[in-house]
FIVONU-516920 format. One line per field, with one value per residue: residue number from 1; x, y, z of N, C-alpha, C, CB in turn; residue in one letter. Coordinates in nm, 3 decimals. Atoms other than C-alpha are relative to their C-alpha. Glycine has a CB too. Layout:
BEGIN
num: NUM,...;
n.u: X,...;
n.v: Y,...;
n.w: Z,...;
ca.u: X,...;
ca.v: Y,...;
ca.w: Z,...;
c.u: X,...;
c.v: Y,...;
c.w: Z,...;
cb.u: X,...;
cb.v: Y,...;
cb.w: Z,...;
residuo: a,...;
***
This chain:
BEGIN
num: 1,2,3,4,5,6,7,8,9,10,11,12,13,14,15,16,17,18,19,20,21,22,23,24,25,26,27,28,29,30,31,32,33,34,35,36,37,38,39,40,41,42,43,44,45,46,47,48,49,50,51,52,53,54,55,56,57,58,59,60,61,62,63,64,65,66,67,68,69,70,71,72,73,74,75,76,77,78,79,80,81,82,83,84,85,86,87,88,89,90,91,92,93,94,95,96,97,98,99,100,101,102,103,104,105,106,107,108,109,110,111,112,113,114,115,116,117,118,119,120,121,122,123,124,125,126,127,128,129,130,131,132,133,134,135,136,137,138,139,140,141,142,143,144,145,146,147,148,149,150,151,152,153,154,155,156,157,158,159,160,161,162,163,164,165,166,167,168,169,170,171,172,173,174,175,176,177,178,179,180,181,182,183,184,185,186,187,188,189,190,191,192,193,194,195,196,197,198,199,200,201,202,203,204,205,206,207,208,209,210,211,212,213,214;
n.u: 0.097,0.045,-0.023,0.090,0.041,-0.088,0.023,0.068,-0.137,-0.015,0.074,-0.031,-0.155,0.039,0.062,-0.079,-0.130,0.058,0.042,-0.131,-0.022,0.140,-0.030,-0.144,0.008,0.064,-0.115,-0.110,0.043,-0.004,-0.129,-0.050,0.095,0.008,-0.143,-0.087,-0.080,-0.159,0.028,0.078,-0.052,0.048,0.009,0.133,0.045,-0.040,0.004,0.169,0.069,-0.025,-0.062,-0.106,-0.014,-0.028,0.152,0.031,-0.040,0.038,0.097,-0.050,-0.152,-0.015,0.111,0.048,0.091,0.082,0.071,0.052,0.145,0.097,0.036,0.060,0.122,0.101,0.043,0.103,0.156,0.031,-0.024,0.098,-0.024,-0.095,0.064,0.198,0.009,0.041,0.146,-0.057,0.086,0.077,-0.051,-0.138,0.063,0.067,-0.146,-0.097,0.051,0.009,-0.140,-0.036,0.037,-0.048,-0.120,0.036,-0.023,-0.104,-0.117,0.042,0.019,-0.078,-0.132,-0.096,-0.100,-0.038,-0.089,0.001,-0.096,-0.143,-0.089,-0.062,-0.043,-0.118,-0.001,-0.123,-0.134,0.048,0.106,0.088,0.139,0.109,0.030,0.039,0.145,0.041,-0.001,0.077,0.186,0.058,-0.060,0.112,0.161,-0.051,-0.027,0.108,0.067,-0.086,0.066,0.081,-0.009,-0.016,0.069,0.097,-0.044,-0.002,0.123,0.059,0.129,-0.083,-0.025,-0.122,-0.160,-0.066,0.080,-0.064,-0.027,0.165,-0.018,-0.069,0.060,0.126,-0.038,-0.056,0.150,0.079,-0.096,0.006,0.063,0.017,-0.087,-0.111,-0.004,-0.005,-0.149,-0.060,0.072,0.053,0.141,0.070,-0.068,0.119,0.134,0.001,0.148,-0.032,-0.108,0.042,-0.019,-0.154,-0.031,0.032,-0.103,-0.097,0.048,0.005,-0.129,-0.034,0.072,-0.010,-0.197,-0.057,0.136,-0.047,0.012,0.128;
n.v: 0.108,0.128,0.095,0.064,-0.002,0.116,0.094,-0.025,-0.035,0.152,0.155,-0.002,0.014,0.158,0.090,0.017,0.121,0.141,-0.033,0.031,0.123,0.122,0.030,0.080,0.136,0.043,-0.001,0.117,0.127,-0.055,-0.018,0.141,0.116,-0.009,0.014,0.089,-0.107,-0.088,-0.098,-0.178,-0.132,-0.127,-0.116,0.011,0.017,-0.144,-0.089,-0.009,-0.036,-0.106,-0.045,0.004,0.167,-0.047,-0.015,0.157,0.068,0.026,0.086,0.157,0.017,0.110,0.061,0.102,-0.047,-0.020,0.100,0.016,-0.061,0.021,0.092,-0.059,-0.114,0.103,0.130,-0.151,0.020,0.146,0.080,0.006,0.075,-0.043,-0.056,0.054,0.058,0.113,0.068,0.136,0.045,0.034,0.119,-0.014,-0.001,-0.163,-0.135,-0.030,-0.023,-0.114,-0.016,0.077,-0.091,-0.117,-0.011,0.084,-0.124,-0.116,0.036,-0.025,-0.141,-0.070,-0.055,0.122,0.097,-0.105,-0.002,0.094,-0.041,0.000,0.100,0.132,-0.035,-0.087,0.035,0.086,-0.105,-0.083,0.109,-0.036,-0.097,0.135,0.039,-0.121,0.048,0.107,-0.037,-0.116,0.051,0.215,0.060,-0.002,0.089,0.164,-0.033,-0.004,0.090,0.139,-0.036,0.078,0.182,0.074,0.031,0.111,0.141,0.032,-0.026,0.145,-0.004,0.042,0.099,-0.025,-0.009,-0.098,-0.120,-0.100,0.069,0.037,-0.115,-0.020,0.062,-0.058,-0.128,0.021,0.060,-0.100,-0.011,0.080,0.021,-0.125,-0.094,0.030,-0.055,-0.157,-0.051,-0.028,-0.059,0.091,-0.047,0.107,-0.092,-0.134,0.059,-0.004,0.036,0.061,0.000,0.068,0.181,-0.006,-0.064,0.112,0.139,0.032,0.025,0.107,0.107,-0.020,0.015,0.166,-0.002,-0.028,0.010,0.049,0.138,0.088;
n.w: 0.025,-0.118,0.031,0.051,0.180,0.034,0.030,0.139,0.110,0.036,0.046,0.150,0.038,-0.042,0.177,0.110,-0.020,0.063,0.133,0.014,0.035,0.125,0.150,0.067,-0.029,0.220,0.119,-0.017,0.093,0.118,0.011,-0.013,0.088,0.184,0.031,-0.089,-0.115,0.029,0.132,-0.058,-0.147,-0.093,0.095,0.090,-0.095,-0.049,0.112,0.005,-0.120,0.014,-0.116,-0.013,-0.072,-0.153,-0.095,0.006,-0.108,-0.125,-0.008,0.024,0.015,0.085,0.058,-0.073,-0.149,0.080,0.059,-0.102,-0.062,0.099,-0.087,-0.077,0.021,0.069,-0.124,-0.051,0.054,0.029,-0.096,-0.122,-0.028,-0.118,-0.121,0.019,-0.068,-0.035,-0.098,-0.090,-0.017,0.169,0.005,0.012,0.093,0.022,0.011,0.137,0.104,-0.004,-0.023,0.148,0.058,-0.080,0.085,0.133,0.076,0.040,0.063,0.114,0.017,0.074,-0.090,-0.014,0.083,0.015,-0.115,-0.004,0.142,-0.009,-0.096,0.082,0.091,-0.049,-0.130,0.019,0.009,-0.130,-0.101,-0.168,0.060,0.023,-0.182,-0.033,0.059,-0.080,-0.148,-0.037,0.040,0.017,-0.065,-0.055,-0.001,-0.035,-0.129,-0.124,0.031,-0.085,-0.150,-0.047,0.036,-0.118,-0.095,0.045,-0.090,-0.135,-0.048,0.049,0.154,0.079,-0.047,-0.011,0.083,0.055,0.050,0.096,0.084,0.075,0.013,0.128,0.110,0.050,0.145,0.121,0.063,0.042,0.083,0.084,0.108,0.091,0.018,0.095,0.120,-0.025,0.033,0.134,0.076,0.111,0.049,-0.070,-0.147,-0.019,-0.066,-0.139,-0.083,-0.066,-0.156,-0.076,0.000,-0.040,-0.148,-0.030,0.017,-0.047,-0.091,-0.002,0.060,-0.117,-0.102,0.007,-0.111,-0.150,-0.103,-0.167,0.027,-0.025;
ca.u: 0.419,0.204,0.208,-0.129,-0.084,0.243,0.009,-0.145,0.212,0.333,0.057,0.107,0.478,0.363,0.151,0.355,0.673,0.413,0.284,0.682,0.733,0.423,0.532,0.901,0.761,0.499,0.766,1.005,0.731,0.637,0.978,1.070,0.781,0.873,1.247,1.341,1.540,1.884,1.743,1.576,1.785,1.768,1.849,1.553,1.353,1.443,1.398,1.036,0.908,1.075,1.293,1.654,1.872,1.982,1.621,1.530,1.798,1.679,1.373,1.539,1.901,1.910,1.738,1.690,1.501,1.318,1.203,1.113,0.822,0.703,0.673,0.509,0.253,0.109,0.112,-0.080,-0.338,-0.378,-0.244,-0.592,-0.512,-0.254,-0.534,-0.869,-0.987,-0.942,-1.218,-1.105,-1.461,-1.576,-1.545,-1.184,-1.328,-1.509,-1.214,-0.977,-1.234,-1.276,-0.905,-0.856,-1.061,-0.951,-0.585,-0.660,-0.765,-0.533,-0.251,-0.410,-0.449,-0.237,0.012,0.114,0.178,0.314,0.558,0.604,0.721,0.976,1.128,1.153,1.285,1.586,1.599,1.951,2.139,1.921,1.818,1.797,1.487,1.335,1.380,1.263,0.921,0.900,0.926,0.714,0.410,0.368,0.626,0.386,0.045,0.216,0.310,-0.019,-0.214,0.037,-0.066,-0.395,-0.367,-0.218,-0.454,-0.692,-0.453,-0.462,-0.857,-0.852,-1.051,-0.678,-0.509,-0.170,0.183,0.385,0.160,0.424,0.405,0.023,0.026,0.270,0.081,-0.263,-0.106,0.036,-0.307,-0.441,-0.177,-0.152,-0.391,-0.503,-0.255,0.076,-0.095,-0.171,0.208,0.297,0.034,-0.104,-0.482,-0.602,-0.511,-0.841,-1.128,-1.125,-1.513,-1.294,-1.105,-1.370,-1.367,-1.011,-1.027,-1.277,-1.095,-0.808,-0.980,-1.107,-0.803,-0.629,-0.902,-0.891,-0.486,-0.513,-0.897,-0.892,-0.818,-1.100;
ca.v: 5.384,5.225,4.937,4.847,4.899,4.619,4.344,4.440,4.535,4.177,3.978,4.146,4.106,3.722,3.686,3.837,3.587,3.298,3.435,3.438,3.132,2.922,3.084,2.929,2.606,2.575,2.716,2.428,2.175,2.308,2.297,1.958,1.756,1.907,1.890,1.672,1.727,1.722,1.942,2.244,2.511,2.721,2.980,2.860,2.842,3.189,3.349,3.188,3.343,3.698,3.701,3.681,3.330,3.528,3.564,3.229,3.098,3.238,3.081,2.744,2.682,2.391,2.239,1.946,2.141,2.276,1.946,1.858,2.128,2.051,1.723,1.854,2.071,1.764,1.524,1.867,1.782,1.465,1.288,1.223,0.873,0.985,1.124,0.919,0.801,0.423,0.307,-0.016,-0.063,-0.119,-0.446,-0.485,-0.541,-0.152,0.069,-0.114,-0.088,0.288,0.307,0.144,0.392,0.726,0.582,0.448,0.780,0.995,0.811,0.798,1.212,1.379,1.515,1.227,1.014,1.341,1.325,0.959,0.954,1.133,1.009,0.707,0.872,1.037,0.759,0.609,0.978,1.093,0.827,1.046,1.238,0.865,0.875,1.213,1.114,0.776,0.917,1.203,0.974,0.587,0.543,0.753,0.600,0.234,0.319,0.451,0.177,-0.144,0.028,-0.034,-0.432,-0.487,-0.373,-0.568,-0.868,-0.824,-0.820,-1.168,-0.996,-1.024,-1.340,-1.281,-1.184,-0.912,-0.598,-0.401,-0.701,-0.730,-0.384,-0.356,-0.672,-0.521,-0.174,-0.395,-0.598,-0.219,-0.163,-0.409,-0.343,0.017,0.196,0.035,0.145,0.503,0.513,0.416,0.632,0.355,0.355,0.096,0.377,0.598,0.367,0.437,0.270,0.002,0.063,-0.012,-0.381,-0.312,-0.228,-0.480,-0.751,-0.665,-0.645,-0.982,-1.133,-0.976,-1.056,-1.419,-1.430,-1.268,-1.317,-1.443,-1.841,-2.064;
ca.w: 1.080,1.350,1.477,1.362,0.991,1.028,0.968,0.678,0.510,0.614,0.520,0.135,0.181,0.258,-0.089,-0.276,-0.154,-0.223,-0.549,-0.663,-0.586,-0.721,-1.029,-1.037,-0.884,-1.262,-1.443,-1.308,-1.367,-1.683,-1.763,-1.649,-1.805,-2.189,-2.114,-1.844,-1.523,-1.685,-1.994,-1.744,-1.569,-1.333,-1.592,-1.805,-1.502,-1.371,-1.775,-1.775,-1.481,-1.593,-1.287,-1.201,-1.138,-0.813,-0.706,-0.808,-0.553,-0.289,-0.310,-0.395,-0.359,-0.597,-0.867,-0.645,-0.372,-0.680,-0.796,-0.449,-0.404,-0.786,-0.619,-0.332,-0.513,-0.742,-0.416,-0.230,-0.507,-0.639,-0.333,-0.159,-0.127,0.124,0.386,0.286,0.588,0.715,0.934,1.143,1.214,0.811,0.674,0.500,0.130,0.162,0.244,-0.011,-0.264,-0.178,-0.119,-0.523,-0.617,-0.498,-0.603,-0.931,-1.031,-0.920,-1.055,-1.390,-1.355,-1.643,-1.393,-1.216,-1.481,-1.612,-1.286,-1.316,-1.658,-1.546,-1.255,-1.454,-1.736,-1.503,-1.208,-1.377,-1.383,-1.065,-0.835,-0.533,-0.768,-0.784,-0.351,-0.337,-0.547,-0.318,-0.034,-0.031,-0.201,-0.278,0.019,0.251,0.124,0.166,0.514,0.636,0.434,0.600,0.967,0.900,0.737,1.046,1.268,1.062,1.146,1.490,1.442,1.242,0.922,0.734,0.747,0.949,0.736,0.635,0.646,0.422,0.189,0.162,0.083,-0.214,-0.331,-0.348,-0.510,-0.741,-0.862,-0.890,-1.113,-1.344,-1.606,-1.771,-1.544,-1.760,-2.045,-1.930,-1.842,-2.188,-2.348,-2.495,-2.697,-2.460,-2.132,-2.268,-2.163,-1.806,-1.764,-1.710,-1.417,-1.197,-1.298,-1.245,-0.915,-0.817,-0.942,-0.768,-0.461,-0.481,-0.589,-0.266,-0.039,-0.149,-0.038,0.255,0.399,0.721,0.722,0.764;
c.u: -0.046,0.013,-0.113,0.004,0.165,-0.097,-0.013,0.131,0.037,-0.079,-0.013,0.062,-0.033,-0.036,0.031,0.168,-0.099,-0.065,0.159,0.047,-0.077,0.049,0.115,-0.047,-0.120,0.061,0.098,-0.056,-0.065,0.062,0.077,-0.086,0.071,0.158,0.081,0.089,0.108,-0.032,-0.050,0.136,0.007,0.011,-0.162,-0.125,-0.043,-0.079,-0.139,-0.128,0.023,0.062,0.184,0.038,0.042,-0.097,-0.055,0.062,-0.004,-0.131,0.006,0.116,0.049,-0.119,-0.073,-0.113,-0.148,-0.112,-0.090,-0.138,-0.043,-0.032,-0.126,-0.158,-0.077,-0.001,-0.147,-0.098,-0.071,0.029,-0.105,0.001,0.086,-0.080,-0.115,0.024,0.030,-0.033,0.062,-0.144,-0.095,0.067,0.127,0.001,-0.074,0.102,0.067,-0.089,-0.006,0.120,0.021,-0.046,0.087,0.162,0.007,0.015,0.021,0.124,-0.013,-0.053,0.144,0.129,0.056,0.036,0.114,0.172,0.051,0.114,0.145,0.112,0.010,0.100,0.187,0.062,0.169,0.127,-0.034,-0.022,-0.013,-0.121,-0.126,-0.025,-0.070,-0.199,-0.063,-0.035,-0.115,-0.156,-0.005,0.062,-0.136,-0.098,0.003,-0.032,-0.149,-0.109,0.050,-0.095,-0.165,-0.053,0.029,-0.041,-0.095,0.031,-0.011,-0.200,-0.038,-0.067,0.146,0.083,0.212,0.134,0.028,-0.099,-0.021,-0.055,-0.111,-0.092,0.038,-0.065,-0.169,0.044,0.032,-0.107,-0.099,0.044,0.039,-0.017,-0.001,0.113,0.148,-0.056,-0.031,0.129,0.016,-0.060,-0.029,-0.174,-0.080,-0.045,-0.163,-0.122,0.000,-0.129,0.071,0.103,-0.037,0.037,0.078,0.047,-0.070,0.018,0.151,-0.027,-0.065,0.110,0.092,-0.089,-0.001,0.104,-0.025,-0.141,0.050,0.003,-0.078,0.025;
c.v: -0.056,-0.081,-0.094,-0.030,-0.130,-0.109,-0.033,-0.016,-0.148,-0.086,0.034,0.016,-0.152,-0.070,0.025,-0.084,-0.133,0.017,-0.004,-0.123,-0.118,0.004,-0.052,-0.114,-0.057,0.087,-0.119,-0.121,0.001,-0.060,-0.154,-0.129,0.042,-0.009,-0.090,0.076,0.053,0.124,0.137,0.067,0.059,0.137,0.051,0.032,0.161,0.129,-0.053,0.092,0.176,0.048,-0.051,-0.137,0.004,-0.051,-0.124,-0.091,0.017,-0.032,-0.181,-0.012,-0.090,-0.049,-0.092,0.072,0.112,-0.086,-0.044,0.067,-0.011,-0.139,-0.008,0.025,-0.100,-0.121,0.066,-0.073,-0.069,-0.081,-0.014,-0.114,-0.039,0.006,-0.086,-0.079,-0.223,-0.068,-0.164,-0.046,-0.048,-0.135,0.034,0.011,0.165,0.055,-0.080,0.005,0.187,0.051,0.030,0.137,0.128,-0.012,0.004,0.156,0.122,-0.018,0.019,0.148,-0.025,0.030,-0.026,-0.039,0.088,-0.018,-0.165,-0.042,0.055,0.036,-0.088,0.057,0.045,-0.120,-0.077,0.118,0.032,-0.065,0.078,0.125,-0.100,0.034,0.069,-0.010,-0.087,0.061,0.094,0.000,-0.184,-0.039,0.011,-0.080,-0.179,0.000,-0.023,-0.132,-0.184,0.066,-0.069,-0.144,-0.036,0.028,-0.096,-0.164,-0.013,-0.035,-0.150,0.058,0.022,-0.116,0.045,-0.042,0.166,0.087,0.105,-0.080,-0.008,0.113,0.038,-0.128,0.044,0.146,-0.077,-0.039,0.139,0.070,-0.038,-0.012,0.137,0.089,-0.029,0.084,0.100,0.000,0.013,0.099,-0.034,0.040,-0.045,0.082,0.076,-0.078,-0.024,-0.073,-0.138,-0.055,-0.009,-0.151,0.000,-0.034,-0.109,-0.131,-0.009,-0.013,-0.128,-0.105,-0.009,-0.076,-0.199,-0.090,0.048,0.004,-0.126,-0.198,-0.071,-0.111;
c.w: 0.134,-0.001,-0.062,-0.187,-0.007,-0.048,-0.132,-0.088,-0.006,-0.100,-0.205,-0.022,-0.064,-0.127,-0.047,-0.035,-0.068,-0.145,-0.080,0.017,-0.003,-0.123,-0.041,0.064,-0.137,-0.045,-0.006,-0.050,-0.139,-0.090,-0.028,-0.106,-0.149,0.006,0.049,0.085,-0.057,-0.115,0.074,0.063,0.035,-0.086,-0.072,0.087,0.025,-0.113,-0.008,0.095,-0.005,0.161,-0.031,0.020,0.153,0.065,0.020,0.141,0.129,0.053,0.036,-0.023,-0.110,-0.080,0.034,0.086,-0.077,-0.058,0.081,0.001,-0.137,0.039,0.073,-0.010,-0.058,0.129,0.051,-0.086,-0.054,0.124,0.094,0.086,0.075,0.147,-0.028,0.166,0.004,0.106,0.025,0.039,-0.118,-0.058,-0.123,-0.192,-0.052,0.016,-0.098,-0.133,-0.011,-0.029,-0.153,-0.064,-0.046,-0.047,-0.120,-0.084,-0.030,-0.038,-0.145,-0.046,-0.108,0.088,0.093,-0.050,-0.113,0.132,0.022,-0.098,0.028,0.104,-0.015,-0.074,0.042,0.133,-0.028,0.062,0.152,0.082,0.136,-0.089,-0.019,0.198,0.012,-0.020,0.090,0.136,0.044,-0.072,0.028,0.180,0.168,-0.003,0.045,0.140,0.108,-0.036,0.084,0.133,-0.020,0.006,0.122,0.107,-0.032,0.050,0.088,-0.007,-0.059,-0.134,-0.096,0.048,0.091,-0.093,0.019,-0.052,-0.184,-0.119,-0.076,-0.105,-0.120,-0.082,-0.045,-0.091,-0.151,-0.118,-0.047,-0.131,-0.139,-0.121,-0.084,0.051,-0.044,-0.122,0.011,-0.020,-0.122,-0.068,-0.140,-0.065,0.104,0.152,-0.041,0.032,0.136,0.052,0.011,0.103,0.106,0.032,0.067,0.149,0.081,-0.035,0.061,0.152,0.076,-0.002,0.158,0.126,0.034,0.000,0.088,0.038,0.086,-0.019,0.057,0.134;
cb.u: 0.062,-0.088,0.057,-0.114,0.024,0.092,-0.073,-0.085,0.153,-0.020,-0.230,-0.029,0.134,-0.136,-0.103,0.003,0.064,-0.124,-0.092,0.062,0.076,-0.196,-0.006,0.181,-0.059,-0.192,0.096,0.045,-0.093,0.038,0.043,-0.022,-0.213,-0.081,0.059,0.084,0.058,0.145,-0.135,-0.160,0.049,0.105,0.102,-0.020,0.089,0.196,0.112,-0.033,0.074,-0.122,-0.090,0.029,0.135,0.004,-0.127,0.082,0.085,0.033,-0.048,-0.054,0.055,0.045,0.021,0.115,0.146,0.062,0.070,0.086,-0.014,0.048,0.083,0.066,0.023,0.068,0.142,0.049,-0.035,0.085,0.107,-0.135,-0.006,0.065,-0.026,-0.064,-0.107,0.050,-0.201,0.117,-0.033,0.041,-0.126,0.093,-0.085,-0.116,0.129,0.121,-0.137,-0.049,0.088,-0.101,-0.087,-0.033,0.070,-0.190,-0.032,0.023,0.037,-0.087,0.004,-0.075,0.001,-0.005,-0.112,-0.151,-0.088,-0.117,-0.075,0.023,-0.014,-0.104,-0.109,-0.069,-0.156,0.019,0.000,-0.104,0.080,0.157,0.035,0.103,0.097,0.098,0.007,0.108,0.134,0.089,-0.050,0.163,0.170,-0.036,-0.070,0.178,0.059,-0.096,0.011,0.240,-0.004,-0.053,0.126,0.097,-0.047,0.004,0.097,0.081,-0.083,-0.127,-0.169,0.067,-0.036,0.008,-0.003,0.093,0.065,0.180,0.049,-0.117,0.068,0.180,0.012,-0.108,0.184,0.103,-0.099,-0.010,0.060,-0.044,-0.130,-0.155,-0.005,0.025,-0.054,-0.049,0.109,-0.001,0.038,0.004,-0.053,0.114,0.214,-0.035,-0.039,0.008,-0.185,-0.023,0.073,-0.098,0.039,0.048,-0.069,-0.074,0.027,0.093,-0.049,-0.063,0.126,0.000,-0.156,-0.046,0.156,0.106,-0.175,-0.172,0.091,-0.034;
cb.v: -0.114,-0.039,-0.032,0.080,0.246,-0.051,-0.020,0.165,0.119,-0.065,-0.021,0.044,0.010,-0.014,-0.015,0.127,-0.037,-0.065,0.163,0.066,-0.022,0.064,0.105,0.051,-0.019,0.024,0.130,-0.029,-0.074,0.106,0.077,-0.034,0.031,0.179,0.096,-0.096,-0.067,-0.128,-0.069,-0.010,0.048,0.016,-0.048,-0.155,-0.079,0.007,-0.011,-0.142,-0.089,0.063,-0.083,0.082,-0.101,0.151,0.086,-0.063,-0.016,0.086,0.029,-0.073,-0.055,-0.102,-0.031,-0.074,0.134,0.034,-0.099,0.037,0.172,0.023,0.000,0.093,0.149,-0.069,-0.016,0.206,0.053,-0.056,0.034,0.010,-0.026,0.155,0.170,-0.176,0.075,-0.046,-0.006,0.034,0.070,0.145,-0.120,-0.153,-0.109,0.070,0.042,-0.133,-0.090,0.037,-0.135,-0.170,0.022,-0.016,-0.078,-0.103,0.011,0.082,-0.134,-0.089,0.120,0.119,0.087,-0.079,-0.114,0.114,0.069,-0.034,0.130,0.062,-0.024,-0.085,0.107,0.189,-0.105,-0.054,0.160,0.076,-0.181,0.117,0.080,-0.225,0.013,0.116,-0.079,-0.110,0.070,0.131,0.038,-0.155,0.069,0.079,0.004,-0.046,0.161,0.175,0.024,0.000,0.209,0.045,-0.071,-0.018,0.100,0.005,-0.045,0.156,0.148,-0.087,0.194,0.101,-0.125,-0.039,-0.053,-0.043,0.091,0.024,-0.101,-0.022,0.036,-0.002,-0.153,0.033,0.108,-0.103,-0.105,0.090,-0.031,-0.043,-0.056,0.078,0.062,-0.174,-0.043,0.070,-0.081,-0.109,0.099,-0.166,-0.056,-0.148,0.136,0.109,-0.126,0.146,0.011,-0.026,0.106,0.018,-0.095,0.145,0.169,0.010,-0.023,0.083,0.067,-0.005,0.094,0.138,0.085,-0.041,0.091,0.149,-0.036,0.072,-0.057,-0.092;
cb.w: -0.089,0.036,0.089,0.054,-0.128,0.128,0.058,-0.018,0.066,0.110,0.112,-0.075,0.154,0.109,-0.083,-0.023,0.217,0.102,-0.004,0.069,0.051,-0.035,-0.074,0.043,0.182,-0.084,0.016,0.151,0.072,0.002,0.133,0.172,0.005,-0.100,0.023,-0.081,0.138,-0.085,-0.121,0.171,0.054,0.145,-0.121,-0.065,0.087,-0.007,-0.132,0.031,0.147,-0.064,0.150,0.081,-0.083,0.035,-0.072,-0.153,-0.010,0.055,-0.118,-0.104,0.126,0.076,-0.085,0.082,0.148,-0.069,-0.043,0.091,0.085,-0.153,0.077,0.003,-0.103,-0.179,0.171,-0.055,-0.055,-0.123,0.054,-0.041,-0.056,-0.036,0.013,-0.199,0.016,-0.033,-0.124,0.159,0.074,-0.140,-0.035,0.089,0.036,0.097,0.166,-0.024,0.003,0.100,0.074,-0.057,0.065,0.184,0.014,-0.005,-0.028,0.092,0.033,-0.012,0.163,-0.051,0.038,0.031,-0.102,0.028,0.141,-0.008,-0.093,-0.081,0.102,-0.106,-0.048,0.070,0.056,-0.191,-0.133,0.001,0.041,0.182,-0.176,-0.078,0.124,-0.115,-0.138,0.008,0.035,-0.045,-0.236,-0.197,-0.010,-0.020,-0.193,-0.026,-0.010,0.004,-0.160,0.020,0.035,-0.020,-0.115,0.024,0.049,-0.166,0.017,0.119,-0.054,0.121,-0.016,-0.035,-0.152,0.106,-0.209,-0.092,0.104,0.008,0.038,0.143,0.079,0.016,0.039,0.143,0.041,0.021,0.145,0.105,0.052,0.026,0.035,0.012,0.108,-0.033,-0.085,0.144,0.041,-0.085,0.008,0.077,-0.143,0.018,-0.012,-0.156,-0.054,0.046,-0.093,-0.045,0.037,-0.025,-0.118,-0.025,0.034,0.000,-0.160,-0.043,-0.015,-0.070,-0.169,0.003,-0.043,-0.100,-0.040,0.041,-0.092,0.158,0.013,-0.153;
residuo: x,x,x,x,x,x,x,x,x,x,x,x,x,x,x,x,x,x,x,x,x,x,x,x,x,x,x,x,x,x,x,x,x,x,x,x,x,x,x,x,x,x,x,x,x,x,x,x,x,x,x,x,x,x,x,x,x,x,x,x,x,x,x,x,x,x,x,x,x,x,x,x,x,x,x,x,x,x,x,x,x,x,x,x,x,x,x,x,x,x,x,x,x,x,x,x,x,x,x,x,x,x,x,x,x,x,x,x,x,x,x,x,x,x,x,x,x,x,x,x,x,x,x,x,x,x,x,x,x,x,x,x,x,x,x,x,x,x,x,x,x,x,x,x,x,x,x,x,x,x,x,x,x,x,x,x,x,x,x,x,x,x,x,x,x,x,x,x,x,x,x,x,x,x,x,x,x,x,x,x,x,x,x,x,x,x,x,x,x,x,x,x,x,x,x,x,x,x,x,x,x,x,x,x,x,x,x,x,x,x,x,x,x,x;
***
């Protein structure tokens, strides 16, 4: 074999390792949503996918490190509200209204509250599957969203406090209203034309606690 024809062989060693394990990472979440963490395993996992529980583990050593990249993969694609830009030069009222947005309704996607559901559902037996979730979303988006409140503070267009604080209280005002009753999968959760309001009322509400003091 030359060495020119190595690439080629790799790079469809390569997709077929990542084609293998996409399909045990939606078999796992699949799996998990209709059964729950303690109810899936790696057996089940392994027998959906028409592979071995060997093979399976060397993909993923644990069901934990399984849950992790079904994690992962719905952050990957709903999580935009992770990367949206925030502009320090736009008044403070436009990015969290954009912000509200952009969260609003990818939390209220199927397969977050899908993933939500149940890391609630498990966070008593599992609580490092509640950290695992935090950490690798809300905890992020908090994070980079505080950084910018408090450059805003330093700029005077938020009133100086607790970044983190101002932060978890505006998620929370976004929160509040239709997406409880999504969670529950209540009737009230399917009229999304008002989650604007939503959003601009929580934006106001925030802005009028923490705008800059007179």
């Amino acid at each position: 074999m030359s060495i020119e024809m190595i690439p080629d062989s790799t790079a469809a060693l390569d997709d077929a390792t990542a084609m293998r394990r996409k399909a045990f990472v939606d078999a796992a979440r699949e799996l998990f949503f209709a059964n729950g963490y303690a109810g899936t395993t790696m057996s089940s996992i392994a027998s959906k996918v028409g592979g071995s529980k060997t093979t399976l583990w060397t993909y993923f050593p644990s069901k934990e490190d399984l849950f992790a990249a079904v994690v992962d993969g719905i952050v990957e694609q709903y999580g935009d509200a992770l990367t949206i830009e925030l502009p320090l030069d736009e008044p403070v009222t436009d990015v969290l209204r954009r912000f509200g947005n952009i969260l609003m309704t990818k939390l209220t996607a199927k397969p977050l509250l899908s993933l939500y559901r149940l890391v609630v559902g498990e966070a008593d037996r599992f609580p490092h599957l509640a950290e695992t979730f935090y950490d690798r979303g809300p905890r992020r988006g908090k994070a980079r969203m505080a950084d910018w409140v408090a450059e805003k503070m330093v700029r005077g267009e938020i009133r100086m406090g607790d970044p983190m604080r101002a932060m978890q209280q505006f998620s929370g005002l976004l929160q509040s209203g239709l997406y409880q009753f999504a969670v529950l999968n209540l009737p009230e959760s399917r009229d999304l034309s008002r989650l604007q309001d939503e959003i601009d009322s929580a934006v106001d509400t925030f802005y009028r606690a923490w705008g800059p003091e007179a």
